[in-house]
Each structure stands twice: as C-alpha cells, then as structure tokens.
Residue frames relative to the residue before (quaternion, step in Angstrom):
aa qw qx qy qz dx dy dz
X 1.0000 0.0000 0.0000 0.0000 0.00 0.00 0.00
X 0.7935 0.4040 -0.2663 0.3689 3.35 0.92 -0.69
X 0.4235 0.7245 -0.1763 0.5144 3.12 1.55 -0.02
X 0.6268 0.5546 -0.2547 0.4844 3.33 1.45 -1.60
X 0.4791 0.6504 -0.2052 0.5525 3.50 1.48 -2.12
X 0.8601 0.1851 -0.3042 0.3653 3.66 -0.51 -0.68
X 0.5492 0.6334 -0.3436 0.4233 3.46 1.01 -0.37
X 0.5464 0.6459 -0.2641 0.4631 3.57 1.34 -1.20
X 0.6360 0.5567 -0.2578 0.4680 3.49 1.17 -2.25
X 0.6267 0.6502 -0.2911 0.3159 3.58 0.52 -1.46
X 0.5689 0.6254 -0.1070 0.5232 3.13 0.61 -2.38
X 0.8092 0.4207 -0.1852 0.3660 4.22 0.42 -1.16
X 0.7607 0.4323 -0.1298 0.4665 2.80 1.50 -1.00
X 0.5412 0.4683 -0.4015 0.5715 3.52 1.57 -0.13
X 0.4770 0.6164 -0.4819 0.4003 4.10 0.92 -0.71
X 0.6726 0.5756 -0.2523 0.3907 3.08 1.04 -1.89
X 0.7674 0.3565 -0.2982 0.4416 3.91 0.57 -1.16
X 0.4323 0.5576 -0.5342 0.4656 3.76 1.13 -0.62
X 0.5244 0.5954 -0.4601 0.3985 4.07 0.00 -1.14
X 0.9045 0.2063 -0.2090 0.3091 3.26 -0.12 -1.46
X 0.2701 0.7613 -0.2300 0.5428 3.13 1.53 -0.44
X 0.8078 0.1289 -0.1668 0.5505 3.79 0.39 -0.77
X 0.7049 0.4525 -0.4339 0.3318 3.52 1.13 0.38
X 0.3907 0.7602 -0.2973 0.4256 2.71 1.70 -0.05
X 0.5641 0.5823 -0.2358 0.5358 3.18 1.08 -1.41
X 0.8183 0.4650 -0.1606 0.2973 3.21 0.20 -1.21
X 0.3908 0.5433 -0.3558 0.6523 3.39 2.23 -0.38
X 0.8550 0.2516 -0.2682 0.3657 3.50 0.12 -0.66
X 0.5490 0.5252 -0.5326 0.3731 3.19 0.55 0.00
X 0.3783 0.8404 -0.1815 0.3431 3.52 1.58 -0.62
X 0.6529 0.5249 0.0212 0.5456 2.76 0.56 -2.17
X 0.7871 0.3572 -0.3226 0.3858 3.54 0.37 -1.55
X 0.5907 0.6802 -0.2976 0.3160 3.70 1.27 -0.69
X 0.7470 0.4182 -0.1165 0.5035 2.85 1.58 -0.93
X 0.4701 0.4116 -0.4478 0.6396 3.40 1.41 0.73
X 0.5620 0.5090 -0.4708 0.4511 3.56 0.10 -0.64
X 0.7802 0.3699 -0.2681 0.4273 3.54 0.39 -1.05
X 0.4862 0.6559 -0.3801 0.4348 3.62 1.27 -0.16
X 0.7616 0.4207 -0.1996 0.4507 3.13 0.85 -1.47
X 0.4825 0.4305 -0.4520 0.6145 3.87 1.11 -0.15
X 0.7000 0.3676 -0.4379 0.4280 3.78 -0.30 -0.28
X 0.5381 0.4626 -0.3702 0.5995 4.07 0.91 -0.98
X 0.7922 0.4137 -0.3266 0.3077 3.89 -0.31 -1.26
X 0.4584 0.5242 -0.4373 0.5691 4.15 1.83 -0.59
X 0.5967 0.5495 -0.3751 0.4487 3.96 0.32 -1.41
X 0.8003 0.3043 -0.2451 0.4549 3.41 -0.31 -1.01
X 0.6993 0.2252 -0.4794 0.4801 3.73 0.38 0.03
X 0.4782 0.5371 -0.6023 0.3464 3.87 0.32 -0.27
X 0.7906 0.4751 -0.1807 0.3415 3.70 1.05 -1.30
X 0.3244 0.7320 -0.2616 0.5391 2.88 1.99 0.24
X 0.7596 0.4951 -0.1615 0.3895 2.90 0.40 -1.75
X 0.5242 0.7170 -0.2224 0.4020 3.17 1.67 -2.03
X 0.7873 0.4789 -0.2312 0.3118 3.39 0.14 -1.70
X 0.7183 0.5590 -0.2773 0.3078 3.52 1.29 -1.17
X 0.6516 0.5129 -0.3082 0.4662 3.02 1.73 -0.95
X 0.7401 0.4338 -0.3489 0.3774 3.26 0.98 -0.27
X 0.3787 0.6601 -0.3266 0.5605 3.68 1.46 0.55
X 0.7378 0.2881 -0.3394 0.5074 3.15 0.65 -0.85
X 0.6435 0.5690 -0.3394 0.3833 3.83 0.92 -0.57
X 0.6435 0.4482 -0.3509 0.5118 3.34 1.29 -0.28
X 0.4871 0.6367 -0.3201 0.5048 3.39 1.08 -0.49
X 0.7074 0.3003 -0.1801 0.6139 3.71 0.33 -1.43
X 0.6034 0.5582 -0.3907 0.4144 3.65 0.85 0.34
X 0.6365 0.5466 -0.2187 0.4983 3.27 1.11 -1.45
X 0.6999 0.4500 -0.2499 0.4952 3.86 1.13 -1.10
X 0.6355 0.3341 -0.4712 0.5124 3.94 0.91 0.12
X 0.6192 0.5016 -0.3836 0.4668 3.81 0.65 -0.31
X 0.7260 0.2691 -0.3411 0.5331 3.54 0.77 0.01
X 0.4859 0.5311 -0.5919 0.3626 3.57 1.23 0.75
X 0.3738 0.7727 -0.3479 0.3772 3.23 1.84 -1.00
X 0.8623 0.3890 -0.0849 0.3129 3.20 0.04 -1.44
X 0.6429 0.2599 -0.3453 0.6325 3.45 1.50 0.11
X 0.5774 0.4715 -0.6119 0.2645 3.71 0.36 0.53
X 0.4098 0.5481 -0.5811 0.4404 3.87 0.79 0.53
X 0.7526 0.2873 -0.3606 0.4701 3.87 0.53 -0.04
X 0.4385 0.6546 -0.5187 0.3318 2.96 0.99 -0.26
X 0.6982 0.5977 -0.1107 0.3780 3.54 0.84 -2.49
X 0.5635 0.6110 -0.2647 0.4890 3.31 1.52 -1.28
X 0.8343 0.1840 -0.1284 0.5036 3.66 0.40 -0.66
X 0.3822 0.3627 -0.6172 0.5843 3.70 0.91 0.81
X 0.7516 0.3356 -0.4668 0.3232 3.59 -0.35 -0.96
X 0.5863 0.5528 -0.4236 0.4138 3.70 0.61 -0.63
X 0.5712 0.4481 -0.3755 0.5761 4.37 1.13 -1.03
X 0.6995 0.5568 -0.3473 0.2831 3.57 0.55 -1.26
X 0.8345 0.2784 -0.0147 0.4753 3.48 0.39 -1.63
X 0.0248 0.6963 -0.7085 0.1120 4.06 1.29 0.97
C-alpha cells in the first residue's frame, strides 16, 4: 500500500515535469520560428547587396576605362597638334 501511495506521488510529479517540458518545447520551437524567419529576411538582404555590389563594379569599371581614356587624350592632342601646326 505504501508503495502504491508513492508510486501515485511519483506518476504526479513526472505528469507535473512532462507539462513543463512541453512548454518549453513549445518556447523553442517558437524561438526557432522566429529565427528561421530572420534568416529569410538576412538571406533577401544579402542578395539585394549582392546584386548592389555588381552593379556598382561594373560602374566603376566602365569608370576606370573613361579615366584611362582621359589619360591618353594628352597624346592623343600632342600629335594632332604636332600633324596640325607642321
């Protein structure tokens, strides 16, 4: 009988931790939902800035190639005036 009595207590008191146990779970499963959705919002960011970086590569590029027309049109001017003014 007394055995039965503590078994009962036991039996109550694990019901009692399972409970929290599944809210727990349920905080984290939470939590995990709400990273998951973080990381779709971080993973859109990082390709827009992707995207961002290429267009701005290529403008520095198509930038870098008119600044180095720049820089040969002093020979350029140099030898018209020289055809120009024989």
């Amino acid at each position: 009988m007394e055995n039965e009595k503590r078994l009962v207590e036991i039996m109550a008191d694990m019901l009692i931790k399972q409970d929290e146990m599944i809210d727990e779970l349920k905080g984290a499963n939470k939590r995990l939902e709400h990273l998951d959705t973080q990381i779709v919002d971080v993973k859109s960011e990082l390709i827009k800035l992707n995207l961002q970086t290429s267009e701005n590569t290529r403008a520095i590029l198509k930038l870098a190639n008119e600044v180095e027309n720049i820089a040969d049109l002093n020979e350029r001017v140099t030898k018209l005036e020289k055809v120009v003014y024989k």
